[in-house]
FISE-968799 format. One record per residue (C-alpha): x, y negated, z negated; residue in one letter. Coordinates in steps of 0.02 Angstrom, whole numbers. Layout:
- xx/yy/zz/r
- X/Y/Z/A
...
This chain:
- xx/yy/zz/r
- 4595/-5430/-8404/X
- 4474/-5591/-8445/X
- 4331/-5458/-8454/X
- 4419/-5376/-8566/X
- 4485/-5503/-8691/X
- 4296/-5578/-8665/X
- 4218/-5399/-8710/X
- 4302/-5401/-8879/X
- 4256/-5569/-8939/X
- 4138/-5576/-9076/X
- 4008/-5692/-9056/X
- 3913/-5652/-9213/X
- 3968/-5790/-9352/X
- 4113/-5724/-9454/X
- 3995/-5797/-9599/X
- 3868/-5668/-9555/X
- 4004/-5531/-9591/X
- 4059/-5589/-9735/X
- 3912/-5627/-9832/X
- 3862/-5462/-9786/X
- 4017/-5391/-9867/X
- 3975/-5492/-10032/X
- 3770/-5427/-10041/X
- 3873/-5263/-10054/X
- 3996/-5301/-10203/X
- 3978/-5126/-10277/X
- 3977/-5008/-10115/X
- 4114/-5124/-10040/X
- 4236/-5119/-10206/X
- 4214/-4925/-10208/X
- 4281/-4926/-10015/X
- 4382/-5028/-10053/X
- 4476/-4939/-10220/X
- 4464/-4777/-10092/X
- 4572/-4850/-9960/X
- 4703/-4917/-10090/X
- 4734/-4765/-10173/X
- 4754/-4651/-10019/X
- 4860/-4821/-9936/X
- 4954/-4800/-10105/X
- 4977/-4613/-10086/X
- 5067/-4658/-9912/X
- 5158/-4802/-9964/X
- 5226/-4703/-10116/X
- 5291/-4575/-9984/X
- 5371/-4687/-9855/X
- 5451/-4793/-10004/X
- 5515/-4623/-10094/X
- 5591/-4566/-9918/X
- 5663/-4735/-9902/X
- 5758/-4763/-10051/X
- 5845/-4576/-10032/X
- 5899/-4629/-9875/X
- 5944/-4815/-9933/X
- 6043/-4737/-10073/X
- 6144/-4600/-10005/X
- 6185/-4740/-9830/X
- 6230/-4868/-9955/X
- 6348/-4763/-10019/X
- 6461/-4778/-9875/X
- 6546/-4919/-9829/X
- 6561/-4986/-9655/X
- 6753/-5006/-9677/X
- 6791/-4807/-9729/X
- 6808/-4657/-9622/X
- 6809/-4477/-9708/X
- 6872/-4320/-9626/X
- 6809/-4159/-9669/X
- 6837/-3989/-9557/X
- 6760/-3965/-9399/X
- 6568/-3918/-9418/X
- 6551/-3917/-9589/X
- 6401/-3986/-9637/X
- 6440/-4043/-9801/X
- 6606/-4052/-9915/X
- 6555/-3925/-10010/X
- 6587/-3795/-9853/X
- 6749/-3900/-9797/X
- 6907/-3868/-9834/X
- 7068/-3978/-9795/X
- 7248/-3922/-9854/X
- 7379/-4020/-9899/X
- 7488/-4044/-9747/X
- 7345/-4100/-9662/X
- 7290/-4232/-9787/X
- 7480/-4293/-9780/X
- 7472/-4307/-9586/X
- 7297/-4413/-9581/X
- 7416/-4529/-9716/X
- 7516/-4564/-9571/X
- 7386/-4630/-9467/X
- 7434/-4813/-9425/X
- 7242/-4867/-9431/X
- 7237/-4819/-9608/X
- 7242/-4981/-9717/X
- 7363/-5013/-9842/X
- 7334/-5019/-10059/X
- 7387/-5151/-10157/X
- 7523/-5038/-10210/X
- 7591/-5035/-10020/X
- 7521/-4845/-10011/X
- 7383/-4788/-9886/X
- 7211/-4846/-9942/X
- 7160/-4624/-9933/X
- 7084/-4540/-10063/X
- 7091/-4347/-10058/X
- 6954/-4267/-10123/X
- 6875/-4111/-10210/X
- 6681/-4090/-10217/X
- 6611/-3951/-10339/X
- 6451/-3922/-10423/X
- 6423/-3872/-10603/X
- 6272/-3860/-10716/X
- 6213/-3976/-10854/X
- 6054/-3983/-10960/X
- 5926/-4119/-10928/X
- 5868/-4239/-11075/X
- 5678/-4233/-11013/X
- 5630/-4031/-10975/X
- 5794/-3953/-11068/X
- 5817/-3851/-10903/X
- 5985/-3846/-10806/X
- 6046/-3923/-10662/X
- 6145/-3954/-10535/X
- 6288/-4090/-10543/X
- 6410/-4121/-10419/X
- 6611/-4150/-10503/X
- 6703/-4271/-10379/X
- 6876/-4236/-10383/X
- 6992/-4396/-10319/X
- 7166/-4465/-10292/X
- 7213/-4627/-10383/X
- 7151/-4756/-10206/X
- 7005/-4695/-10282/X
- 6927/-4855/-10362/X
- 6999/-4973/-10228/X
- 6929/-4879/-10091/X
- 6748/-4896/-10180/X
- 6738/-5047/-10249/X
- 6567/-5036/-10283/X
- 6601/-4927/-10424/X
- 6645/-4996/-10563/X
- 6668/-4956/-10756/X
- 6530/-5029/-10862/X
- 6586/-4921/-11018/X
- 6743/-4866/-11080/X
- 6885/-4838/-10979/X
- 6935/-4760/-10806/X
- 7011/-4611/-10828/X
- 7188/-4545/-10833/X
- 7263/-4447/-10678/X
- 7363/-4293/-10740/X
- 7234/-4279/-10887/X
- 7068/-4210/-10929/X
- 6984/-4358/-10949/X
- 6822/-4404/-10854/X
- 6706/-4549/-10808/X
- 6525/-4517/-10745/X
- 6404/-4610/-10650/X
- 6267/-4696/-10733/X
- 6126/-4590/-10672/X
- 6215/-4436/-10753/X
- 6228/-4527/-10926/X
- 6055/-4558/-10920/X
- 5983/-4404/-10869/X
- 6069/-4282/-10939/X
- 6110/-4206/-11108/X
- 6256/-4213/-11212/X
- 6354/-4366/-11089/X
- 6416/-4489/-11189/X
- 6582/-4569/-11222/X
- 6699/-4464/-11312/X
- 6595/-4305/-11280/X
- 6683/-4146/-11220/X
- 6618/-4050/-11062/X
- 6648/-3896/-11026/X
- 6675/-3810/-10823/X
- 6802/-3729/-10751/X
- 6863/-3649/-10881/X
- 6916/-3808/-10970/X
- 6873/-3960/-11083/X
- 6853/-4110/-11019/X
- 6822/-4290/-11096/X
- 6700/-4420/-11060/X
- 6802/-4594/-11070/X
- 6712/-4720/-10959/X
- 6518/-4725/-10884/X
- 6518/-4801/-10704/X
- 6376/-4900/-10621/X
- 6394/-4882/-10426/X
- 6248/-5006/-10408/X
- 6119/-4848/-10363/X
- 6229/-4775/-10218/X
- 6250/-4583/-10236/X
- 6404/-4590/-10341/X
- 6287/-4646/-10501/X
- 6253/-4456/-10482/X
- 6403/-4397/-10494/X
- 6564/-4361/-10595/X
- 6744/-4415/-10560/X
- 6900/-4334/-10610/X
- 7089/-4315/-10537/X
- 7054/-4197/-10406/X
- 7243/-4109/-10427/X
- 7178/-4070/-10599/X
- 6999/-4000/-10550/X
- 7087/-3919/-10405/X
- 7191/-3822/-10523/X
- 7029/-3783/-10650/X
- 6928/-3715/-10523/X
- 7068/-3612/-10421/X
- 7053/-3717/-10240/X
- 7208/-3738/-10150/X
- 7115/-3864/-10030/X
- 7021/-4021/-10018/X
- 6842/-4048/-9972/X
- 6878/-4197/-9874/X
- 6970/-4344/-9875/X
- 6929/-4541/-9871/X
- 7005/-4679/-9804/X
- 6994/-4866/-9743/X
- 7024/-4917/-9583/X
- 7107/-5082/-9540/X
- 6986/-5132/-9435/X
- 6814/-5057/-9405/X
- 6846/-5062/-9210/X
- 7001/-4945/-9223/X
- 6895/-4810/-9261/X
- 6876/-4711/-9104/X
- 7058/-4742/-9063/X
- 7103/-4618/-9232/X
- 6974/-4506/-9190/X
- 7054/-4479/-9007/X
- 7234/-4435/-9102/X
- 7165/-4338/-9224/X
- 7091/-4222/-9078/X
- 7235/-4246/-8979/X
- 7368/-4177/-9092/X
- 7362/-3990/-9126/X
- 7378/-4016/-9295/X
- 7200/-4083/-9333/X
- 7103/-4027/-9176/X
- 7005/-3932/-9334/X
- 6954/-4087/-9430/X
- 6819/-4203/-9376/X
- 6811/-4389/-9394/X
- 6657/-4480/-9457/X
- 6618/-4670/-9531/X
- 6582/-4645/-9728/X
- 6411/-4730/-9690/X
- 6351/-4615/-9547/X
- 6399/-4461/-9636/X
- 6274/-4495/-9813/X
- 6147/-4564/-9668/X
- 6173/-4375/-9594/X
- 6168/-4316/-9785/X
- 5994/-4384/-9821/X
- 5893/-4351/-9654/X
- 5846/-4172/-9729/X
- 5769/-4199/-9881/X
- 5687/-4391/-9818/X
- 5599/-4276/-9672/X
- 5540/-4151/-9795/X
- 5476/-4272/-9914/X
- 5400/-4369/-9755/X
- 5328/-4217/-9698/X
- 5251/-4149/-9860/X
- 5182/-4336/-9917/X
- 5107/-4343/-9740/X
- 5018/-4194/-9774/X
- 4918/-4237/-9935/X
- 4901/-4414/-9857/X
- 4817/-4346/-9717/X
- 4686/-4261/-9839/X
- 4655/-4416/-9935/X
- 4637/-4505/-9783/X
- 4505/-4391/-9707/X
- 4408/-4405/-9888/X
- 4439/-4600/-9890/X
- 4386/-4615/-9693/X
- 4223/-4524/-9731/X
- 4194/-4638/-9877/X
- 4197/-4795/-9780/X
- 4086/-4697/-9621/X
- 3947/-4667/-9788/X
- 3955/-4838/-9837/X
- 3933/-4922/-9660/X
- 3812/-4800/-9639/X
- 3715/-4858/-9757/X
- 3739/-5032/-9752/X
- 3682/-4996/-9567/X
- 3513/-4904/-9642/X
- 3500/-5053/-9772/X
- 3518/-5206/-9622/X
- 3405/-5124/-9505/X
- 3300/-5280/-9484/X
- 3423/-5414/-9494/X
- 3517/-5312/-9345/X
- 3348/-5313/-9250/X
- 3359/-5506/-9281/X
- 3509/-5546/-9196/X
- 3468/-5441/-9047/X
- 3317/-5548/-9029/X
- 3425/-5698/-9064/X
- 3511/-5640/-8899/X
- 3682/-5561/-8980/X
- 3699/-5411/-8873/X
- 3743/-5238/-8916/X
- 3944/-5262/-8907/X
- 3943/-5401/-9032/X
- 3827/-5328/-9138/X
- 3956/-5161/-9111/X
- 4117/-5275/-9153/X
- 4030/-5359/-9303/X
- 4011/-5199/-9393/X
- 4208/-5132/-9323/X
- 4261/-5301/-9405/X
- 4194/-5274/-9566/X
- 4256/-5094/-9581/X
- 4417/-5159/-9543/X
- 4445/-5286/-9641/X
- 4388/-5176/-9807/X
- 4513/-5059/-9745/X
- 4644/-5220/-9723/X
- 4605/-5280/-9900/X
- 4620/-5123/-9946/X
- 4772/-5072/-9881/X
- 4831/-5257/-9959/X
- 4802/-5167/-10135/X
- 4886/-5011/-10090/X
- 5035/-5085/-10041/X
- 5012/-5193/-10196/X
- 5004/-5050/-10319/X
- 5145/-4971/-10213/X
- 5275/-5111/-10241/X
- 5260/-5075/-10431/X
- 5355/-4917/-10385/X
- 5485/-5029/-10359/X
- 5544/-5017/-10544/X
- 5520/-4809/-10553/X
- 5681/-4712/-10519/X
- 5646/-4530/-10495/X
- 5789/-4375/-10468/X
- 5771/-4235/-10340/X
- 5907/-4102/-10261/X
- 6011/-4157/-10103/X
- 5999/-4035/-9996/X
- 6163/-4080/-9933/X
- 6271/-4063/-10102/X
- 6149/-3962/-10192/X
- 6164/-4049/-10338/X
- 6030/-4179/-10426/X
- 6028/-4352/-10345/X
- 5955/-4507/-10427/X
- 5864/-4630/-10325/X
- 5719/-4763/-10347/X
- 5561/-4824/-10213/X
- 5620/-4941/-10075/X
- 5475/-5041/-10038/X
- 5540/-5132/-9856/X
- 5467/-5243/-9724/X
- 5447/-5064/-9603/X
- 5337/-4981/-9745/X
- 5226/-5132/-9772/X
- 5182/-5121/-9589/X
- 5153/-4942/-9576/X
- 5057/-4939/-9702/X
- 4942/-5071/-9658/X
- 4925/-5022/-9481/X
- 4884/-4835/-9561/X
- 4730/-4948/-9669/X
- 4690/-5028/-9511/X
- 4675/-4860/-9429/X
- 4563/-4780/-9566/X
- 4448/-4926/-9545/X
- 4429/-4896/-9363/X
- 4397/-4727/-9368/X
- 4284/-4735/-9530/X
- 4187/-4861/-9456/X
- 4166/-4857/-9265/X
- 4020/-4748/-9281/X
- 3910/-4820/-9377/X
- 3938/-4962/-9276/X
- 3874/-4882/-9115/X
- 3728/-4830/-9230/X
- 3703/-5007/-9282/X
- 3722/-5069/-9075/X
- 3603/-4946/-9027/X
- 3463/-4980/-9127/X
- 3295/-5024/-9049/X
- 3247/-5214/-9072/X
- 3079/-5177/-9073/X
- 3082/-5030/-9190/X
- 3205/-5135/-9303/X
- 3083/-5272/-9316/X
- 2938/-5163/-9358/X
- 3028/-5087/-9513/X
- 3022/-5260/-9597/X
């Protein structure tokens, strides 16, 4: 092991390395902008993956439980009926309201089409249909225009997202689905969760508009977090719900968003590996040539006595700390993502979700160790080219 650790010390001075860096300015700024840009291609895809996930998780809270029927994969495929939504009500783990009612919201999800304020083309929104516990359930969501709305009316509030991206949603305006008009009265902000994408409404009156007889799923908060497996055992015990299935809120939108982060992971990767292959054979040219260029000064320091390892790990060094500096910038440019939000279709609700980059301490790292690996790779070659070289035939081309 002291072998080891003794092989990969680098005798040459560090001085040596880095005034050979500087001679370069041009050839080491062009690596250097190459590794940035394909670091910032990657860090752009592991922060865009990221903040999907972060939203649609954050949407749950760590205190709720939702029910939806066994093996759906979504609420738009579940279905709950009445009876059964009245039984889970009953359910002593279920916290109270203020009003001395269980803290359950039963709810209706269904998707309608609206026209976007950037393209003009339609898409999909998803209509959340819930029971007055609604708002104290989610806390998090809160009225930042106008008013909530009315149960036993028409009236509507949408999330912020919605208001922003799509045309014709303002207060007072009239939309029209299922058959019916419906009025905007308040704009919520749900502080970038999922529900800034979506609509609310009394979910008896949507119900009605769009001919379901049954929930999607139903919502409620436990009175303590640790009772949770002891309402999922009675809830598969009893006959009566041995069809329903028991999840925590925040599990089920982490469930929600693994689909469409691993796609976007997966296709990002992709084009990142491309630009990395470009920006890998970038750096290889320019130690290359900054190999042909210090022919004689390499010849030098083997006559000095530096042998053929240092002279190896000198080179590796500087390769790798272009591609550290520049993976530095990447992640630099990257972070200004930070303030971008973009909109793409859940796979799980098939409807538009809004979300923005999530630049976190896990990307930073992977992205820098994916720098660290270009540099490597783009420059461990040249380096054997540079320890191999002849000290006699590197002094004669002086």
């Amino acid at each position: 092991m002291r072998r080891f650790f003794r092989w990969l010390l680098v005798p040459v001075p560090f001085s040596y390395i880095w005034r050979s860096l500087w001679a370069r300015r041009l050839t080491t700024a062009l690596t250097l902008g190459g590794l940035a840009l394909v670091v910032f291609v990657f860090a752009g895809v592991l922060m865009l993956a990221q903040g999907l996930e972060t939203t649609l998780v954050d949407t749950g809270s760590p205190d709720n439980a939702i029910v939806l029927r066994r093996a759906a994969g979504s609420e738009l495929v579940s279905q709950i009926d009445r009876g059964t939504a009245s039984i889970l009500e009953t359910q002593p783990e279920v916290a109270p309201a203020k009003d001395g009612r269980p803290l359950l919201s039963r709810e209706v999800l269904v998707v309608i089409n609206l026209y976007k304020k950037t393209t003009g083309g339609m898409s999909n929104v998803s209509v959340r249909g819930v029971s007055p516990q609604a708002f104290e359930l989610r806390p998090g969501v809160r009225i930042v225009q106008g008013k909530p709305f009315q149960f036993g009316t028409h009236e509507i509030v949408v999330g912020k997202n919605i208001a922003d991206r799509f045309r014709g949603v303002t207060l007072g305006a009239e939309l029209g689905f299922g058959g019916d008009r419906w009025t905007v009265v308040g704009i919520a902000d749900a502080g970038g969760t999922g529900f800034d994408s979506e609509i609310w409404g009394d979910a008896d009156q949507l119900m009605q508009a769009f001919g379901r007889p049954v929930y999607s799923s139903a919502t409620f908060r436990l009175r303590d977090a640790g009772t949770f497996d002891a309402v999922k055992a009675r809830l598969q015990a009893d006959p009566r719900s041995q069809s329903l299935e028991l999840k925590r809120e925040r599990e089920f939108y982490r469930e929600q968003s693994q689909a469409m982060a691993k796609f976007i992971k997966i296709l990002g990767l992709v084009v990142t590996t491309i630009f990395s292959v470009g920006a890998m054979i970038g750096a290889m040219i320019t130690m290359y040539a900054a190999v042909a260029s210090r022919v004689v000064e390499v010849g030098t320091l083997r006559a000095l006595g530096f042998q053929r390892r240092s002279v190896l790990a000198a080179f590796l060094v500087e390769s790798v700390l272009l591609a550290i500096a520049g993976g530095a910038a990447g992640v630099g440019l990257a972070s200004l993502l930070s303030f971008a939000r973009v909109s793409t279709l859940n796979f799980g609700s098939f409807s538009e979700i809004g979300f923005g980059f999530a630049l976190s301490p896990g990307v930073i790292t992977r992205a820098l160790i994916f720098a660290v690996v270009m540099g490597i790779v783009g420059g461990f070659l040249p380096a054997v080219r540079a320890a191999r070289l002849n000290i006699v035939n590197a002094l004669r081309a002086s």
